[in-house]
C-alpha positions as CSV (number, residue, x, y, z in Angstrom):
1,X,-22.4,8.6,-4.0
2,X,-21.1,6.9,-7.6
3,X,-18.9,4.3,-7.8
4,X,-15.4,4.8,-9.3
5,X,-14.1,3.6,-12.9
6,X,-11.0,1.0,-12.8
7,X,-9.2,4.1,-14.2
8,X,-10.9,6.5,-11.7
9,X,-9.8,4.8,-8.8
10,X,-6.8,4.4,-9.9
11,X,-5.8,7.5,-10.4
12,X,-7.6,8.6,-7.1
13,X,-5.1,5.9,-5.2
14,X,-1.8,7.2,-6.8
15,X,-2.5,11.0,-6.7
16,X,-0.5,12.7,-4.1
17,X,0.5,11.4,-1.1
18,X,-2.3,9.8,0.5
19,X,-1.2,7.1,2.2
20,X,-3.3,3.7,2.1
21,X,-4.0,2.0,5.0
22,X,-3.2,-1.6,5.7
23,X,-5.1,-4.2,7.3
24,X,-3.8,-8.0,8.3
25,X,-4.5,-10.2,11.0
26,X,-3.0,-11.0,14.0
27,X,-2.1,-14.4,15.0
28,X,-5.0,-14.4,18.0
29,X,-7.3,-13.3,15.2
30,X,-7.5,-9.5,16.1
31,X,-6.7,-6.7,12.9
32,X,-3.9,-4.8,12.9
33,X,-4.4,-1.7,11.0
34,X,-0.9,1.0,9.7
35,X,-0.7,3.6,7.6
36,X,1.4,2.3,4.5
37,X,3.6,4.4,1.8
38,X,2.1,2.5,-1.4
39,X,2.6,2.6,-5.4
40,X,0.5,0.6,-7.9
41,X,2.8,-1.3,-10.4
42,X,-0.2,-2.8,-12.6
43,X,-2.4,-5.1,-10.7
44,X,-0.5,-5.1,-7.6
45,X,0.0,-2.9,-4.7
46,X,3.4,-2.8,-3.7
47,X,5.5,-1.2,-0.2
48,X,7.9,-2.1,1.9
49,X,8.0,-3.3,5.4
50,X,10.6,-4.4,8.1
51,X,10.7,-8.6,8.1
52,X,10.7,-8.3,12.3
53,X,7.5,-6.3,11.9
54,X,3.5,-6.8,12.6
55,X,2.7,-6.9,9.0
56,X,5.1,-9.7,8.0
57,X,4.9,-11.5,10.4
58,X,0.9,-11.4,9.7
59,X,0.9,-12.1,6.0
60,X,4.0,-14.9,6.2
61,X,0.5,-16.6,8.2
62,X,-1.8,-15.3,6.4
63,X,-1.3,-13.7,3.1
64,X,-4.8,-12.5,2.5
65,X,-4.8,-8.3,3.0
66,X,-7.0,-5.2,2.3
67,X,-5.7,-1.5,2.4
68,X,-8.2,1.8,2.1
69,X,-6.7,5.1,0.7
70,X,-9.5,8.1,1.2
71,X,-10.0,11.7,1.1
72,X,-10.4,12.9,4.3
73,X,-12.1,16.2,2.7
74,X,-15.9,16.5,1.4
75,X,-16.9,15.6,-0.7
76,X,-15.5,12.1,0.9
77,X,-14.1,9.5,-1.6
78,X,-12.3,6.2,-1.1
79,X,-11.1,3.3,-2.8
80,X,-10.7,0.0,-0.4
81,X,-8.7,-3.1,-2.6
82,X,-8.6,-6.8,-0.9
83,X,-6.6,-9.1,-2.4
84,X,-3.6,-11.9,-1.1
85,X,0.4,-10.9,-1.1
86,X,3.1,-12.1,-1.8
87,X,6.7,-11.1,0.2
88,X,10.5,-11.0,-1.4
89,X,14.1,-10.3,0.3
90,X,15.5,-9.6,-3.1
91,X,17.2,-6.3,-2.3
92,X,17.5,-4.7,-5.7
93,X,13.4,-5.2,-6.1
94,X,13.2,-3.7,-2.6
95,X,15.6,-0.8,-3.1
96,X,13.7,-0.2,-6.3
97,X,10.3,0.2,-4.9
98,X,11.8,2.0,-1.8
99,X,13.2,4.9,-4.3
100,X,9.7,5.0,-5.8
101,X,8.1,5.4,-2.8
102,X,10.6,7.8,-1.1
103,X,9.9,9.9,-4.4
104,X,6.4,9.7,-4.5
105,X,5.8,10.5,-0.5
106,X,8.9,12.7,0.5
107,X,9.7,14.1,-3.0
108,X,12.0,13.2,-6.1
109,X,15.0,15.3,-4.5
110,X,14.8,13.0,-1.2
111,X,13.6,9.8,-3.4
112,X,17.7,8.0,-3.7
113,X,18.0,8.8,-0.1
114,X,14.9,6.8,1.0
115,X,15.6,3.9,-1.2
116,X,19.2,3.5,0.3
117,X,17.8,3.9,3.8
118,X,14.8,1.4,3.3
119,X,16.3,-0.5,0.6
120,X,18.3,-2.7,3.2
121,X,18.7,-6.1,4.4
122,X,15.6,-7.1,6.8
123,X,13.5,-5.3,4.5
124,X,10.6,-6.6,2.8
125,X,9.0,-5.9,-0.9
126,X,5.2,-6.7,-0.2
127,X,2.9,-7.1,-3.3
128,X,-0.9,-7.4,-2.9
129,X,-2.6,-8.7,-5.6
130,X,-5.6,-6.5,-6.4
131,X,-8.7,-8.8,-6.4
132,X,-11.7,-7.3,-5.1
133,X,-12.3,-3.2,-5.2
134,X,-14.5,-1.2,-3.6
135,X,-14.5,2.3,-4.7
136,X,-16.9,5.2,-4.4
137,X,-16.8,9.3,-4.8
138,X,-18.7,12.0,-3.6
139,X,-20.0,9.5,-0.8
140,X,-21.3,13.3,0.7
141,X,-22.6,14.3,-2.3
């Protein structure tokens, strides 16, 4: 096991599709974990999420967040990032970010479609601010 570069686990986290997955806290305390679509836009995570849904509601109480992407293949890598969000309506940011995403995860020919679909009133452009990583490779090895 060897821990990851800045630029190693960076790379690792935006390659493919992997999809990170998000952890917040409920308001009785318990974690609610979901799969995410993500992008990094320099030090900050960024997706989208329905303002109805678990994870607003969980970070407009609590901003504080941490979401793990992995390889689910040996040798077994993973990068897990903690840090605190931050939440905006402003619906050319979030049909932005919703095109990127829809690029990234369902490919570039689909990418407009997903941002007009997602990139809607009610939805949310979440940024978490990378603070603490975690990241390791060949944890098998």
């Amino acid at each position: 096991m060897e821990r990851m570069t800045e630029a190693e686990w960076r790379e690792f986290a935006m390659s493919g599709t992997r999809t990170g997955k998000l952890a917040v806290t409920r308001a009785d305390g318990r974690p609610h974990v979901t799969p995410i679509w993500f992008a990094l836009d320099g030090d900050d995570v960024v997706f989208t999420t329905h303002e109805s849904g678990v994870k607003a509601g969980a970070l407009r109480r609590d901003p504080r967040a941490a979401m793990c992407v992995d390889d689910q293949a040996p040798p077994y890598s993973y990068v897990l990032i903690e840090g605190e969000t931050t939440l905006s309506d402003d619906l050319a940011e979030v049909r932005h970010w919703a095109t990127v995403l829809g690029g990234r995860y369902m490919g570039q020919e689909r990418a407009e479609e997903y941002g007009r679909r997602n990139g809607v009133p009610g939805e949310l452009l979440v940024r978490l601010r990378v603070g603490k990583v975690i990241a390791f490779k060949d944890v098998a090895g």
